[in-house]
Phi, psi and omega in degrees: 000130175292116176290149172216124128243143181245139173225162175271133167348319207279343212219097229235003191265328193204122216282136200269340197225129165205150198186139176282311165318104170345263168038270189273317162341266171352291175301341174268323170305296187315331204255015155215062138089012182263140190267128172247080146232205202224128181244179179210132187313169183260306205242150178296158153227064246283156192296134183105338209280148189283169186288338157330301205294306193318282182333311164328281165358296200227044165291329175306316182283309172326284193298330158316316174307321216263315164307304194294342238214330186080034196270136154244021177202137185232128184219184173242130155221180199228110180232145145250167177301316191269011152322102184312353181251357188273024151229352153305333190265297173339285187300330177294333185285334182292317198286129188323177217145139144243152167238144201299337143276163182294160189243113196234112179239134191242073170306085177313327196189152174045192203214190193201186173210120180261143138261121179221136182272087203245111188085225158275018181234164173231156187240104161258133183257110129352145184208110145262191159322094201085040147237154184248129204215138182242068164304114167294171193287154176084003216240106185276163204185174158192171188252141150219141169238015177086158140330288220246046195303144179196113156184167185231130164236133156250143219247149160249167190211149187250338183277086154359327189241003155117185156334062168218147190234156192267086179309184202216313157108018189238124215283061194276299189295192284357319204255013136265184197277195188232168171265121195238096180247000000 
């Protein structure tokens, strides 16, 4: 089930704002410029399936997405538990960051945790299966994908080349919680 907590920056211990609900989610997101919805396959998307088929599934919300917004590249990825490489990419992700485009996340399977560090507040979101989370660009923020990451995501990109981000060096996550799957 998709999470919404809110904390004042300083305090990581105790969420002032929490909420379960789509909804209220949406609506609390929406009102600081972040996009939160819920999509549904067009087509099953069977565990394995490549990413062409993944994409199939949710072309119609892609190419909507891809008109209204100007994203020009779409790829999929895939983490598992048994990546080799899954607690280096973990700790890079922990760190606040922000990127000169928006961070467009789709979750096909399995879930995540954005942080986004906005005013005085940090917004943590839950992202499970069938949610879509829009960090806008500049939205300083950071992932946790757990000890044990297991999700397939689709990414829109307005940058051909992706992912790339700017630290911020201001150690904020270390003092919220993480994601423990």
């Amino acid at each position: 089930m998709s999470r919404l907590r809110v904390y004042a920056e300083q305090d990581g211990s105790t969420a002032i704002l929490e909420s379960s609900d789509h909804a209220a989610i949406t609506r609390e997101l929406d009102r600081h410029g972040i996009r939160f919805e819920r999509w549904q396959p067009r087509a099953r998307v069977s565990p394995g399936a490549s990413p062409e088929s993944v994409m199939a599934a949710f072309q119609p919300d892609i190419d909507r997405l891809m008109r209204a917004h100007g994203y020009r590249a779409v790829d999929v990825v895939s983490m598992a538990p048994e990546h080799p490489e899954k607690l280096s990419l973990r700790q890079k992700f922990l760190e606040e960051h922000t990127h000169s485009e928006d961070e467009v996340r789709f979750f096909v399977a399995g879930s995540g945790l954005f942080s986004l560090h906005i005013d005085a507040q940090v917004f943590e979101i839950l992202c499970q299966q069938g949610d879509l989370i829009n960090v806008p660009q500049h939205t300083r923020h950071w992932f946790d994908m757990g000890p044990n990451p297991y999700f397939v995501a689709i990414r829109l990109f307005t940058n051909p080349d992706g992912w790339v981000a700017q630290f911020s060096g201001d150690p904020i996550a270390r003092r919220f919680p993480r994601l423990d799957n």
